[in-house]
C-alpha positions as CSV (number, residue, x, y, z in Angstrom):
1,X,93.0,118.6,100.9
2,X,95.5,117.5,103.6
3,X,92.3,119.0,106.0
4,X,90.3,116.4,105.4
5,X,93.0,113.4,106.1
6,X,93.3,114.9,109.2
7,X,89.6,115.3,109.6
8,X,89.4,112.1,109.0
9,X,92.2,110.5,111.3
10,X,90.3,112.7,113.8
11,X,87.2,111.3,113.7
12,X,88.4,107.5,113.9
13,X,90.9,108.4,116.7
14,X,88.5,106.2,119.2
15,X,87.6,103.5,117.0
16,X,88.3,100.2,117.1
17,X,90.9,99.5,114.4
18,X,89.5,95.9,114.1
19,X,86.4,97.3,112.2
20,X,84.4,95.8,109.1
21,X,86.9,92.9,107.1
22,X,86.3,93.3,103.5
23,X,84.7,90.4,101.4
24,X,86.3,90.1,98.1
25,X,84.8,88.7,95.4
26,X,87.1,86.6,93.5
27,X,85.8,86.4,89.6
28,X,86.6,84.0,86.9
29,X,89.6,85.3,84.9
30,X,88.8,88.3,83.1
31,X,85.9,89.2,84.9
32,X,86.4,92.3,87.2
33,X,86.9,92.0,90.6
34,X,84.6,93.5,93.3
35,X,85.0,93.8,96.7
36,X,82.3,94.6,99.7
37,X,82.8,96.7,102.2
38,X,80.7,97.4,105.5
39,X,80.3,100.2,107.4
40,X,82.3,100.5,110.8
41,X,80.3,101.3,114.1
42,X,82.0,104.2,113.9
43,X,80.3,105.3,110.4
44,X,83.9,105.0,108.6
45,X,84.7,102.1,106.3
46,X,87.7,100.1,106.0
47,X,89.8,97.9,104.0
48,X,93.4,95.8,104.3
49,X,95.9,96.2,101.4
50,X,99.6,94.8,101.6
51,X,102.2,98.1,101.6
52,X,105.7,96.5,100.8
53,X,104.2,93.3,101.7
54,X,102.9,94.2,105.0
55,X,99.2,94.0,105.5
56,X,97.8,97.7,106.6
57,X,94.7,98.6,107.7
58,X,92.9,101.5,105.6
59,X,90.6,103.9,106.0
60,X,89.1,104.0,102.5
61,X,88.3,107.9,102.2
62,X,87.5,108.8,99.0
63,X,88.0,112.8,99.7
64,X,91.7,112.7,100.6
65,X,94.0,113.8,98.2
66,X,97.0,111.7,99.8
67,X,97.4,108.5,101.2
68,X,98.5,109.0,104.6
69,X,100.3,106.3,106.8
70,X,100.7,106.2,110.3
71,X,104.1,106.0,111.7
72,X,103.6,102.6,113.4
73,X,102.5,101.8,109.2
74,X,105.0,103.4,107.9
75,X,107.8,101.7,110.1
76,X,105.8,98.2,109.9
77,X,106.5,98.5,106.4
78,X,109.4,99.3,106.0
79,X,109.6,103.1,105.3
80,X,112.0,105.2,107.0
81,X,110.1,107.2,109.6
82,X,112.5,110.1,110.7
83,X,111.4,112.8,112.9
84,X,113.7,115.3,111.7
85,X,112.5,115.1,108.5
86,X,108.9,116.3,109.6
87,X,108.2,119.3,107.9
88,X,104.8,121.7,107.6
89,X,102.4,119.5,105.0
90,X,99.1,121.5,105.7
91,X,96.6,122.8,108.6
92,X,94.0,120.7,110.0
93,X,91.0,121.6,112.4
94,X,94.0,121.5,115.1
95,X,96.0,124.0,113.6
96,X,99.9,123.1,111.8
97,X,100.5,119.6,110.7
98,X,103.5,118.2,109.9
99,X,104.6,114.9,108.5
100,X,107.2,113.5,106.0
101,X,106.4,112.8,102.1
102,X,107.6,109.3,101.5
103,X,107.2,107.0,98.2
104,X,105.7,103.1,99.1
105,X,107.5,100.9,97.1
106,X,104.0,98.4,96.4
107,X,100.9,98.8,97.1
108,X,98.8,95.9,96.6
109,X,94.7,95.4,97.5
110,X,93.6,91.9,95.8
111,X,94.4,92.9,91.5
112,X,95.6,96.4,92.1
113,X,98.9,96.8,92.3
114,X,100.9,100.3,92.7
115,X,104.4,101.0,92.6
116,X,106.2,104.0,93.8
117,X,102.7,105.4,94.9
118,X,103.6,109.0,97.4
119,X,102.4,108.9,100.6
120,X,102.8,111.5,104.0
121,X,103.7,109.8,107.2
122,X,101.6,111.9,110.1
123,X,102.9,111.3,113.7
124,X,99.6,111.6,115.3
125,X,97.4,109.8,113.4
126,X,95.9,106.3,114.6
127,X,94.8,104.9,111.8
128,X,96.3,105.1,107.6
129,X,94.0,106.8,105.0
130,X,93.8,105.1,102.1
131,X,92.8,108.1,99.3
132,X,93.1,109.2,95.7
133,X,96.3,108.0,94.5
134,X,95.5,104.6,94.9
135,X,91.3,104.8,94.5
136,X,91.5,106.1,91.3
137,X,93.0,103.1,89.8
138,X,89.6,102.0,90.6
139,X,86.8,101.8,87.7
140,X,83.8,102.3,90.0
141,X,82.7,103.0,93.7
142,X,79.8,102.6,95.3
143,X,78.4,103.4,98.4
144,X,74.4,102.4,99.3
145,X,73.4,102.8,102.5
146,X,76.0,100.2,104.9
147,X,77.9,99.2,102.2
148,X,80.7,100.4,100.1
149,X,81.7,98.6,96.6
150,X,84.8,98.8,94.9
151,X,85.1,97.3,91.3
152,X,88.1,97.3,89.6
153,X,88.1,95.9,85.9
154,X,91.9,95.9,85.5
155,X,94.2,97.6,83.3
156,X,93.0,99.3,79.7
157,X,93.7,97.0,76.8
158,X,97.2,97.9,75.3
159,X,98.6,98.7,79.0
């Protein structure tokens, strides 16, 4: 689980954070939303959301089991980052990883919005993962060839 987050940070650990900006399809009212997504040069792809109000750049990966900031992200928005708090959260292809389990107040990506959503702060990584606990609000994903699709169709009537 944790494995493939750090997989994952791993592998984008040279890219260029400034990779594919998403294109968001704003519908008329009622209408889900969609957004396009491209894929990076570096295979990966990426989105921005707003955590506590601050706008942090993703790696959407659809396989982690966590959403996992960096500490620059973390601090950026907000979160306490403390060291001493770092504590054994799982083994990656480099052997022990440790981090601190936070809660993000808000998480916000367009219509989605996510309070109190968990999240692990890992010291090394370069880049935040943006995975399950937040991508399964979605209703669909898509990915064909270069492009990724995410379409969210809102809340279920009565919520």
């Amino acid at each position: 689980m944790l494995e493939r987050i750090l997989l994952a940070g791993t592998l984008v650990a040279g890219a260029a954070i400034g990779a594919a900006l998403p294109v968001w399809h704003s519908p008329p009212a009622g209408s889900p939303s969609e957004m396009s997504l491209t894929r990076g040069s570096d295979g990966q792809f990426y989105v921005d959301a707003d955590v506590n109000g601050h706008s942090t750049h993703f790696l959407v990966d659809t396989g982690a089991s966590e959403i996992a900031l960096s500490e620059a992200d973390a601090r950026a928005a907000g979160i306490a980052v403390d060291p001493a708090s770092y504590e054994l959260i799982g083994h990656g292809a480099s052997g022990i990883v440790r981090g601190q389990h936070v809660t993000i107040g808000r998480v916000d990506l367009d219509g989605i919005h996510e309070k109190d959503v968990g999240a692990v702060v890992v010291p090394a990584a370069t880049v935040s993962l943006l995975g399950q606990p937040f991508l399964e609000k979605l209703d669909e994903i898509v990915i064909r060839k270069d492009e990724m699709r995410l379409r969210y169709e809102g809340p279920a009537t009565g919520q």
